[in-house]
C-alpha positions in Angstrom: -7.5 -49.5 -27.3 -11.0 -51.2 -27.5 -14.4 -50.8 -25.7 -14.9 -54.1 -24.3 -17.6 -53.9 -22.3 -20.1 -51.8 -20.5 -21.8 -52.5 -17.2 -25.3 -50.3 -16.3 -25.5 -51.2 -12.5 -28.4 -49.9 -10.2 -28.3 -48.5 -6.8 -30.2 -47.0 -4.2 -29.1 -44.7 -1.2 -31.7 -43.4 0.5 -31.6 -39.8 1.8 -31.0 -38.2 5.5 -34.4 -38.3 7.8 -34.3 -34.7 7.4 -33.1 -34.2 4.2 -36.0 -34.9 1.8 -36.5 -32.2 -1.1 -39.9 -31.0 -2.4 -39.9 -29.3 -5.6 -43.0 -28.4 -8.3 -42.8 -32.2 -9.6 -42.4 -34.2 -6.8 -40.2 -35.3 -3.1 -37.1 -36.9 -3.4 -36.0 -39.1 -0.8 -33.3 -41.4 -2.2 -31.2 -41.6 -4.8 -31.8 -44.4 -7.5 -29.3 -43.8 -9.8 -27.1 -46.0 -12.2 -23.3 -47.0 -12.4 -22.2 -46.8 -16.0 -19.1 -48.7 -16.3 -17.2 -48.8 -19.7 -14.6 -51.0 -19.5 -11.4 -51.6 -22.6 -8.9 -54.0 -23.4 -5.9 -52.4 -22.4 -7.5 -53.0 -18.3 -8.8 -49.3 -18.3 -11.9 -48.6 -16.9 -14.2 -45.2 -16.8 -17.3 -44.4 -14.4 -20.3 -42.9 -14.7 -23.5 -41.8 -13.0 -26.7 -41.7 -14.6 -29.8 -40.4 -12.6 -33.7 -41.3 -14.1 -36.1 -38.3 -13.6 -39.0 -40.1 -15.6 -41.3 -37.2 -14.4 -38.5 -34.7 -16.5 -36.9 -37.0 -19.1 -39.4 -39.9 -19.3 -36.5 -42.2 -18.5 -36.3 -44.8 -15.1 -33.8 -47.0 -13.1 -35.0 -49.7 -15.7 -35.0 -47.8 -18.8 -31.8 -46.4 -18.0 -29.9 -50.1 -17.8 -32.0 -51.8 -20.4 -31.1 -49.2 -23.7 -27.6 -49.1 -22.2 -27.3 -52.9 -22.1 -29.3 -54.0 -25.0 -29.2 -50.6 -27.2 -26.4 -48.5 -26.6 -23.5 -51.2 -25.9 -24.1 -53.0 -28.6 -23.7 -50.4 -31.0 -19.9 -49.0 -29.7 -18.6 -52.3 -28.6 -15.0 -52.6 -30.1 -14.2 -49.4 -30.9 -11.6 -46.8 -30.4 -12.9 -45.0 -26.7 -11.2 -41.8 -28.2 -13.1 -42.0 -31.6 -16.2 -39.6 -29.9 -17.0 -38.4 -33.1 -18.3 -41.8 -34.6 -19.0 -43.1 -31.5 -21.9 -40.6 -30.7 -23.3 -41.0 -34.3 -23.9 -44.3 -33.5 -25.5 -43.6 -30.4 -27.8 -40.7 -31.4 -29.4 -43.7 -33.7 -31.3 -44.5 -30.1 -33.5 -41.6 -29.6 -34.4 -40.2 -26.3 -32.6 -41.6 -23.5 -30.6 -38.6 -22.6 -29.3 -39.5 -19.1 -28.1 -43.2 -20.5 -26.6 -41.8 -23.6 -24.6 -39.2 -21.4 -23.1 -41.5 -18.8 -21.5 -43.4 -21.5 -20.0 -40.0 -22.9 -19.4 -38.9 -19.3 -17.2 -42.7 -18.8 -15.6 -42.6 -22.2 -13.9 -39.2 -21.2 -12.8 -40.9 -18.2 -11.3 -43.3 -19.7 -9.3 -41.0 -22.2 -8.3 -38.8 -19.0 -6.6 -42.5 -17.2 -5.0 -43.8 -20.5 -3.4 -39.9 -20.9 -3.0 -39.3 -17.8 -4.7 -36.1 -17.7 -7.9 -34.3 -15.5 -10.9 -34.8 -17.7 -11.6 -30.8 -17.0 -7.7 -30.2 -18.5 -8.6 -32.0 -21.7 -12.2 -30.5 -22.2 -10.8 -26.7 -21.8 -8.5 -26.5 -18.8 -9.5 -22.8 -18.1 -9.3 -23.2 -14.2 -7.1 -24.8 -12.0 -8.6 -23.8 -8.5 -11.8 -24.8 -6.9 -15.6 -23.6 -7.8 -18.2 -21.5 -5.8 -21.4 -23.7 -4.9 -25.1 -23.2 -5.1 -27.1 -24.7 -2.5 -30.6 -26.5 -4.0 -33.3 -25.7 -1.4 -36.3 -27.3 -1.7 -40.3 -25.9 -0.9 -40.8 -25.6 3.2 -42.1 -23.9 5.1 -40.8 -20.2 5.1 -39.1 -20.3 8.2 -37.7 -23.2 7.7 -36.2 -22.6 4.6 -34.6 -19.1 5.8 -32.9 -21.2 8.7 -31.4 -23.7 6.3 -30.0 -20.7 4.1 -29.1 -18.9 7.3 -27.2 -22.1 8.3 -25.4 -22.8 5.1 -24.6 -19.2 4.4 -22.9 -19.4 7.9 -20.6 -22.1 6.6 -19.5 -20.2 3.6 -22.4 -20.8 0.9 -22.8 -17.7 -0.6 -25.8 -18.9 -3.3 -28.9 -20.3 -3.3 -31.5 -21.9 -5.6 -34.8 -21.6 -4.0 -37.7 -23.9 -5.3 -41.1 -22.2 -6.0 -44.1 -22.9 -7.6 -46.4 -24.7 -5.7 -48.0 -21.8 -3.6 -47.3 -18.0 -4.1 -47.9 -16.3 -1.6 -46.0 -19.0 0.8 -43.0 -18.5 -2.3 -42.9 -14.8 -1.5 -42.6 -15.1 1.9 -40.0 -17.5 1.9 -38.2 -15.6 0.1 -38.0 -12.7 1.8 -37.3 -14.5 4.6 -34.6 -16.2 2.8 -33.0 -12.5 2.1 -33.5 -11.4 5.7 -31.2 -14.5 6.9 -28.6 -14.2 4.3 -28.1 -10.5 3.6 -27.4 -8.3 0.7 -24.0 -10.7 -0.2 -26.1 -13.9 -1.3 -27.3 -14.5 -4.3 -30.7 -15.8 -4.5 -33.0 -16.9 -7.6 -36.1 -19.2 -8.2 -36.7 -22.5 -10.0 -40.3 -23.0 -10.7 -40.3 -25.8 -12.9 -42.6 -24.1 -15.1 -45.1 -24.8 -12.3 -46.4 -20.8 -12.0 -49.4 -19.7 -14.7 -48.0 -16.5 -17.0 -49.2 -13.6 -14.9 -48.9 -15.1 -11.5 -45.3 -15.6 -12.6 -45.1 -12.2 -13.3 -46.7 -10.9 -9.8 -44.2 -13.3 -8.0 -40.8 -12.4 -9.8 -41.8 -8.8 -9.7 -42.4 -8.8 -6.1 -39.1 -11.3 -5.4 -37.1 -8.4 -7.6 -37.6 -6.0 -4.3 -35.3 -8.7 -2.5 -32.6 -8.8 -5.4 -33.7 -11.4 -7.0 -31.1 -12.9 -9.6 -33.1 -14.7 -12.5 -35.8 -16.6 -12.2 -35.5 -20.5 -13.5 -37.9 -22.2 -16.2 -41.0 -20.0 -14.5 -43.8 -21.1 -16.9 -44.5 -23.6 -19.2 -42.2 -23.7 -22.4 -44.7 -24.7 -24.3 -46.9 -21.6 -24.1 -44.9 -19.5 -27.1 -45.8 -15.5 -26.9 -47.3 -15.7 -23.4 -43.6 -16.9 -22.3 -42.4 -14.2 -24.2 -45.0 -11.7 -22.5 -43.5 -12.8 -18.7 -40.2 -12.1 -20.0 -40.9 -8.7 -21.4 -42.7 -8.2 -18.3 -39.7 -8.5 -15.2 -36.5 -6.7 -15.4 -34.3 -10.3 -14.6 -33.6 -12.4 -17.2 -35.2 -15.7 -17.1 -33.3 -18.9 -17.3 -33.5 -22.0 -19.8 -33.3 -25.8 -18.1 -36.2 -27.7 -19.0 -36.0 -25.7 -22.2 -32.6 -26.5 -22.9 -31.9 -30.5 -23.0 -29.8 -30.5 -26.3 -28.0 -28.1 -28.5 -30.7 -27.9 -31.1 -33.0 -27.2 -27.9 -30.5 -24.6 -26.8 -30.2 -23.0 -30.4 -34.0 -22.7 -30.9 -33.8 -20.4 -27.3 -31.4 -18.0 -28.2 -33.6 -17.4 -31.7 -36.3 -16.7 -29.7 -34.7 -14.7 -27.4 -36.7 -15.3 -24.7 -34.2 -16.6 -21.7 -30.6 -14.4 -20.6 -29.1 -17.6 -19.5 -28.7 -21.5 -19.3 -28.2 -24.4 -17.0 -26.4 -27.4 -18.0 -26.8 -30.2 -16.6 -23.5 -33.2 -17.3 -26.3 -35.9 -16.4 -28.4 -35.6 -19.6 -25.8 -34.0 -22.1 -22.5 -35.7 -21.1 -19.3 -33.6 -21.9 -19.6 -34.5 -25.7 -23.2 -32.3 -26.1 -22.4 -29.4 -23.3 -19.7 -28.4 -25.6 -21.7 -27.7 -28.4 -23.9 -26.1 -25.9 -21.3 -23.1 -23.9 -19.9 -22.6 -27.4 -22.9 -21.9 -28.5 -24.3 -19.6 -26.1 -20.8 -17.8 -25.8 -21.1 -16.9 -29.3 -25.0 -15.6 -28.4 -23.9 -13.8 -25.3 -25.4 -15.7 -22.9 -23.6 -16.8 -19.9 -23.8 -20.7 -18.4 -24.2 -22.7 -15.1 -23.9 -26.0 -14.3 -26.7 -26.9 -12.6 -27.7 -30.5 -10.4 -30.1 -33.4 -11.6 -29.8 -34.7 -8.3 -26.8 -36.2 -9.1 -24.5 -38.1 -6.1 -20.9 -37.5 -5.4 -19.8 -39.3 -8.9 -22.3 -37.4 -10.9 -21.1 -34.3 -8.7 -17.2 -34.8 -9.6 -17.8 -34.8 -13.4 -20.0 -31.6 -13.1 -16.6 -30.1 -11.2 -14.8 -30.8 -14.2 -17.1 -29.4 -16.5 -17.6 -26.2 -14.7 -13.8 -25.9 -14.5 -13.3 -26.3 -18.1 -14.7 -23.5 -19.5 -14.7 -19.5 -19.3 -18.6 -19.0 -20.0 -19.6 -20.7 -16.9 -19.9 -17.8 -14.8 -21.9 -18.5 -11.8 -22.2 -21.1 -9.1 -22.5 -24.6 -9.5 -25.5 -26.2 -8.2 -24.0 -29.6 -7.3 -24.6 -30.1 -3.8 -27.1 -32.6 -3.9 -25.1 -35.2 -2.7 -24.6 -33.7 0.7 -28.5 -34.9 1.1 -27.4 -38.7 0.8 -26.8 -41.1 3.7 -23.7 -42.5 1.8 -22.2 -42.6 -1.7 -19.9 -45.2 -3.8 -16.6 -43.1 -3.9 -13.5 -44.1 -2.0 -12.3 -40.9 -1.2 -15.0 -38.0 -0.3 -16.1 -35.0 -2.3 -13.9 -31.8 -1.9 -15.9 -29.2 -0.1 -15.4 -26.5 2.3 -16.5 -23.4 2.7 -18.6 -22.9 -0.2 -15.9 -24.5 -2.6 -15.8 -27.4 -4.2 -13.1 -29.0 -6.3 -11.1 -32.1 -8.0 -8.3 -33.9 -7.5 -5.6 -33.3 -9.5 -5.5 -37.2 -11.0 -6.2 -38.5 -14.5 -9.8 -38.7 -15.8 -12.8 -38.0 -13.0 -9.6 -38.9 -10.4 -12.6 -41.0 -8.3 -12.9 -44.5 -7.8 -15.3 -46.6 -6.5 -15.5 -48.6 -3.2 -17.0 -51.7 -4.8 -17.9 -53.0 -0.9 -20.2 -49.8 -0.9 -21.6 -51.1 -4.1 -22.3 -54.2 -3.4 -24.1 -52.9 -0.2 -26.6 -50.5 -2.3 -26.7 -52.0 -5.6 -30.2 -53.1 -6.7 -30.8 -57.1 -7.9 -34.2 -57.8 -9.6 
């Protein structure tokens, strides 16, 4: 078997009226992703969804089909799809370009899951066969707002919530605590402050947040800022956890020698399956435990987080996947599996997803 081509295809789906999500960085309010495609001569075909965050990883829509199409292609065209070990030597000569680099990994495991006719979370570590807990992604509100959503959700079987921070911190702890009030003791709740808070603010606010049993607090400071970083840590009694930190194994590896974070998010969307490897097995060995988190991914990105988060015994805590549920619409033919706080996959060879090409036709982008 052969790669024999590979399509990078833009789309855009624009979010529900009242679904828009404010964090630290910036609002979302639709969903310009990219359709990876990687296509082989034996008629086999594996999908992929890469989402730009140029404000995170520098890379756009554009950026994102251009080094697939005139960098990335190129350089694996014709050979073996199962070869990953050559194959990704030849794409870490492009540098950067995280998100693009991972959709092709995420596709060329798809493909290998059709043509053996296996889950793609069976052949990366098969360690469970029933569905996931969720995490629910809420973005900054206003206080009562935000504890009506979790209310809501936590009604309808959510029992975890990210709650974005940052931007104001006295209207953080409030919302919070409101949070708590409308979810109970059950939930669990932690922060994601993009590294938006300054040191000792972030130590006021997660101090004051762990009288409401908070969890872990998420990227809270700057990673740049060396022993000050290490003086919030030292100063709250939750661990803190890596994401913006954390992009690549060597990233990853630096972390746990400073041992300054107690945990870390993966996200599928800028590793692909071939990098988060490297990464649980490494922070297994270090004692830190894993979750998969969300880079706003849609229901295709969403499916090949499931399978990752399935795979592996040091992923310990809710996924965060649940962006997609913000989204007017997406490309799949069938919908996502959730209920009641649980998601899954279907029990099919690779991602076991396939696209309604009408639906992607109707949102794909032309310049």
């Amino acid at each position: 078997m052969k790669i024999s081509k590979i399509e990078a295809i833009p789309f855009n789906i624009p979010f529900k009226q009242d679904m828009h999500f404010q964090f630290a960085l910036r609002v979302s309010k639709f969903c310009n992703h990219v359709l990876v495609k990687v296509h082989t001569d034996e008629g086999i075909t594996g999908i992929a969804e890469a989402p730009p965050r140029p404000h995170i990883y520098g890379c756009t829509q554009r950026s994102i089909c251009t080094v697939i199409e005139e960098a990335l292609a190129p350089s694996i065209l014709g050979m073996n799809p199962f070869d990953l070990e050559p194959i990704h030597y030849r794409l870490e000569k492009v540098k950067e370009n995280l998100t693009a680099k991972a959709a092709v990994d995420v596709a060329l495991h798809d493909v290998i899951g059709r043509a053996t006719g296996q889950p793609v979370y069976r052949l990366l570590g098969g360690w469970n066969e029933g569905p996931v807990p969720v995490s629910w992604m809420m973005g900054i509100n206003e206080p009562d707002k935000m504890a009506a959503e979790a209310g809501d959700l936590f009604a309808r079987g959510i029992k975890a919530f990210k709650v974005k921070v940052g931007l104001d911190l006295e209207k953080d702890l409030e919302s919070f605590q409101k949070i708590r009030e409308a979810v109970g003791d059950e939930a669990l709740l932690y922060i994601d402050a993009n590294q938006a808070y300054a040191p000792f603010d972030a130590i006021d606010a997660i101090r004051a947040m762990e009288e409401y049993g908070l969890a872990w607090a998420e990227e809270p400071v700057s990673k740049s800022i060396g022993q000050l970083r290490r003086k919030v840590a030292d100063s709250i009694s939750v661990p803190i956890s890596g994401d913006e930190s954390c992009f690549t194994p060597a990233m990853v590896a630096h972390e746990i020698r400073e041992g300054v974070i107690g945990l870390v998010v993966m996200k599928i969307a800028r590793s692909g399956y071939f990098q988060a490897k490297k990464i649980v097995n490494l922070c297994e060995q270090a004692g830190l435990p894993c979750l998969v988190g969300s880079q706003g991914d849609g229901a295709l990105g969403t499916v090949a987080a499931v399978h990752f988060a399935k795979a592996f015994r040091n992923i310990r805590y809710p996924i965060e996947n649940t962006y997609f549920l913000r989204l007017e619409d997406d490309l799949l033919k069938e919908p996502v599996a959730l209920a009641g706080g649980l998601i899954d996959v279907a029990e099919k060879p690779g991602l076991g997803v396939e696209i309604d090409e009408e639906k992607l036709e109707r949102y794909r982008v032309r310049w």
